[in-house]
N, C-alpha and C positions, 0 to 999 in steps of 0.2 A: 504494500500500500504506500501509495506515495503521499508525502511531508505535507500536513497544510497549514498554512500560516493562519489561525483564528484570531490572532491580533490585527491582522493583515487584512482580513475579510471585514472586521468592525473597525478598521480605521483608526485605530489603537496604538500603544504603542504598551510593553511589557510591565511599568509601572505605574499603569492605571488603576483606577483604586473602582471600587464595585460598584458606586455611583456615577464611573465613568464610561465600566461595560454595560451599565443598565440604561444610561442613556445616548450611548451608541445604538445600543439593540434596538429599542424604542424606534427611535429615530429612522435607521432603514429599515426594521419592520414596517413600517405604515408605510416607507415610500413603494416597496416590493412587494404588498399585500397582492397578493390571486387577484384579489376582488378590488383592486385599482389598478390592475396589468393584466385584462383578460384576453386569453390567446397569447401572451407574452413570456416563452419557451425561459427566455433571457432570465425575466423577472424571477419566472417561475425557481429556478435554478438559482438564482442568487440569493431567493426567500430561504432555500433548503440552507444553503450554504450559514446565511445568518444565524438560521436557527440551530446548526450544530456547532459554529463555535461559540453562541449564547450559553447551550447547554453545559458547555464544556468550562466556557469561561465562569458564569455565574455561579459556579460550585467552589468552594473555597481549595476542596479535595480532590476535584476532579483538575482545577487549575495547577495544581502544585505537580500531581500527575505529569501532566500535558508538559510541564515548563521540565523535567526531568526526561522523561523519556521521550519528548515528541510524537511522532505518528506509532508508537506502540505503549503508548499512556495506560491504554483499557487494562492492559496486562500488566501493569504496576507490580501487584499484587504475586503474580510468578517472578517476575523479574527477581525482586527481594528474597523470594526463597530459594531461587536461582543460586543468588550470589553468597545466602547463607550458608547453602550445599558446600558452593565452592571451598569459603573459607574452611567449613572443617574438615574437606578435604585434606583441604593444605595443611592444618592445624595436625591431624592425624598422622599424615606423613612426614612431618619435620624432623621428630627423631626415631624416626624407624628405617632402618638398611635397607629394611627386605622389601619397600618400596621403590622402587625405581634406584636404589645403590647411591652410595658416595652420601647419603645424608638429604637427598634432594623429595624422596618422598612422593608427592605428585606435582612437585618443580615442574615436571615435564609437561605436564597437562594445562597448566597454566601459560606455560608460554605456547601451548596448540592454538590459543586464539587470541595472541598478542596483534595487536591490528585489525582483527576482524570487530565486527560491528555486535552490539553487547543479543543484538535479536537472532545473530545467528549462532550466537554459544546458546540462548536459551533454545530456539529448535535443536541443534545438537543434544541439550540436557532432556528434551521435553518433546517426544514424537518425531525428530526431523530423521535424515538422514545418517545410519551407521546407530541410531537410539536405541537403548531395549526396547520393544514392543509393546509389551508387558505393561514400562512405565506407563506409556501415555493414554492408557483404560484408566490410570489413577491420577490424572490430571483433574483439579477442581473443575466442575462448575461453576461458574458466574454469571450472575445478573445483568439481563441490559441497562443499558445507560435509559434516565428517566429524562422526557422531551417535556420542557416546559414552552407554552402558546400564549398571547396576549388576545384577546378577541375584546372588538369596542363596539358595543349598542349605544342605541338614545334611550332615553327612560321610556318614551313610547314602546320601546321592539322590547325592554324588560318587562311592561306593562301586562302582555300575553308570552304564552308559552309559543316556541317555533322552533322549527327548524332551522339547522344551517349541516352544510358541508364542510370542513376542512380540509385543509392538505397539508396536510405533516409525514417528511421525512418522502416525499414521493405520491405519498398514501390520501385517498381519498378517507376519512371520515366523516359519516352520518352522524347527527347527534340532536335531540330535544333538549331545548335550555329552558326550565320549568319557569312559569311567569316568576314575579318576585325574586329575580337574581340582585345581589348588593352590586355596589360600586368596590371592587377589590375583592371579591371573592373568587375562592380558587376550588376548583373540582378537580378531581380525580377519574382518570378514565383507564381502568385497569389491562395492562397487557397492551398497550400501542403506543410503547414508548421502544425505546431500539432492544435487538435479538439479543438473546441471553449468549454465554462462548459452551463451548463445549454440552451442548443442550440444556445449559440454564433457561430460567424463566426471562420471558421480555420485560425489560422497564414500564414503565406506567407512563400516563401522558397527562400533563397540569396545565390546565386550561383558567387565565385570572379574569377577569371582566373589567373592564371598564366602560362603567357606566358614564355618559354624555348627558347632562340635563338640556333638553332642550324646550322644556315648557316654562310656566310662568310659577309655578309648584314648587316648592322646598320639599325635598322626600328626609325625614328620617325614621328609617328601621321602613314599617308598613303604614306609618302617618305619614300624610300631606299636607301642606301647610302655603297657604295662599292672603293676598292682602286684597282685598274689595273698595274700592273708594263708593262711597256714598255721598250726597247732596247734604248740606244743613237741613233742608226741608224736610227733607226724608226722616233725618236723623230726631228732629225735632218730632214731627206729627205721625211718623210712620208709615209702613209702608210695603214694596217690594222688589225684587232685583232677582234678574238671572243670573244663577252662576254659571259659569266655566267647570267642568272635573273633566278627566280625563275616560271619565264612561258616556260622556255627552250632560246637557243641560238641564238643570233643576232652579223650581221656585222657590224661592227663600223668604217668607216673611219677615219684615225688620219690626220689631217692635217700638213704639212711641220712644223720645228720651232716650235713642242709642245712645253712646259715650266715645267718644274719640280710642279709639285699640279696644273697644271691647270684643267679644271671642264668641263664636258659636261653633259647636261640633256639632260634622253632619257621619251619623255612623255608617258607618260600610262603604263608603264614599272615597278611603284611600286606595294603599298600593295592595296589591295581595301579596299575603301572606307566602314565601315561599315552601313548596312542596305541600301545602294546606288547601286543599280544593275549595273553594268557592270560599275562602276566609278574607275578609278586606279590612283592611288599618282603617284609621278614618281620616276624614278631612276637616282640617283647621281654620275657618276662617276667621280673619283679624280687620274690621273696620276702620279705613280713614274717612275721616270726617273731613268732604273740603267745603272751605270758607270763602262765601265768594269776592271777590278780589273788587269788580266793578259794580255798583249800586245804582241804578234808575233813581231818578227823584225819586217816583214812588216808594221805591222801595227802600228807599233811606227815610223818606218820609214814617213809613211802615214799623221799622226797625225802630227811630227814636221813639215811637207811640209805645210800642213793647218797652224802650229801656224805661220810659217814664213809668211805666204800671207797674215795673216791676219794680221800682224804687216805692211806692205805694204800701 
């Protein structure tokens, strides 16, 4: 497998620090998204490519990996036992004759792959060519690598439950995202993250959402929370007004003597609940009281008659 620069791919450079891979990744993830490059082989390919030195990079473990071994990073894990073999090879053979003579032990074996590349002493140790057989039936299984995805709705498309397609890693995935998804939350999608080695199990795939507000609604949790300007008239004598929710329009009786921020809950009026069938937050709304700015004779005329009674 040939060498890939993940630093190189995000634009990075090796002393980036996690908030600088996270907004590289960011950054050309949204410009290489499928769904803003469609039919675009390029794009498609360059999305892949982001999203496996993301992987790679945003792991504290898997980076330290990658920055060690390079293109055989996955294999960390043999490598080190590899090279612990080796030592007690050597450690074994240091003061024993009847090793290889003269005091050298398995000197000799050590210089077999003085210059060669540290991946092909571990095939040598591990299945390759001239290997016991035998060993490499007891080579570990290991886990695939785990594929984290950014997906962005509007609060509208979190509103109902829907579909979407993804494409991670080459692969098409189908997926229902239940109404009621937060802003930052992350799901689990079992078994569609990369191939396990030696028939391990496949990684998992973490899918986070970000949620886009694009109404006029404050969401928190499964409440909604909306500001309604009302008239003085209204507010004084009473009255009525259409709201706005995001399930369409309801009448709202205002009562005589509203208050500049006073508050009415309308139940089941908010966000649903997530994975809760038919359960809805409610909606909040907060009255402004506007004041009117320009007065007709009349109605100054009007007003002073009021402020005089009420001095009375």
């Amino acid at each position: 497998m040939d060498f890939i620069d993940y630093y190189k791919i995000l634009g990075i450079d090796k002393s980036a620090t996690d908030k600088d891979i996270k907004k590289a990744y960011r950054k050309l993830a949204r410009q290489y998204h499928p769904d803003l490059n469609p039919d675009n082989k390029e794009a498609e390919l360059k999305f892949k490519q982001i999203n496996e030195a993301n992987e790679v990079l945003s792991s504290p473990e898997n980076r330290k990996k990658y920055d060690e071994y390079g293109k055989d990073w996955k294999h960390a894990e043999q490598f080190e036992k590899a090279k612990s073999q080796q030592r007690d090879y050597q450690y074994s053979g240091g003061g024993n004759q009847g090793f290889g003579g003269g005091g050298q032990g398995f000197g000799g074996y050590e210089s077999q792959f003085e210059g060669a590349e540290f991946s092909d002493f571990f095939e040598s140790m591990f299945g390759g060519a001239g290997a016991n057989a035998g060993r490499s039936s007891r080579q570990s299984r290991f886990r695939g690598q785990d594929f984290n995805a950014e997906l962005n709705l509007s609060l509208t498309d979190a509103y109902k439950s829907q579909k979407q397609t993804l494409t991670v890693n080459g692969k098409n995935i189908r997926l229902t995202i239940p109404a009621g998804v937060e802003d930052g939350q992350t799901i689990k999608i079992t078994g569609h993250g990369g191939a396990g080695g030696n028939g391990g199990p496949k990684g998992d795939l973490f899918i986070t959402f970000k949620i886009l507000n694009n109404t006029q609604f404050k969401r928190d949790g499964s409440n909604l929370y909306k500001n309604v300007d009302i008239n003085l008239y209204t507010a004084v004598l009473g009255g009525e007004a259409i709201i706005e929710t995001l399930d369409g329009k309801v009448k709202l009786k205002i009562k005589p003597g509203t208050q500049n921020g006073a508050q009415v809950k309308l139940n089941g009026k908010g966000f649903p609940v997530y994975k809760k069938d038919n359960q809805f937050g409610n909606l909040i709304i907060t009255y402004n009281i506007s004041i009117p700015t320009k007065l007709t004779e009349d109605q100054e005329e009007l007003f002073t008659k009021l402020q005089s009674i009420s001095k009375n």
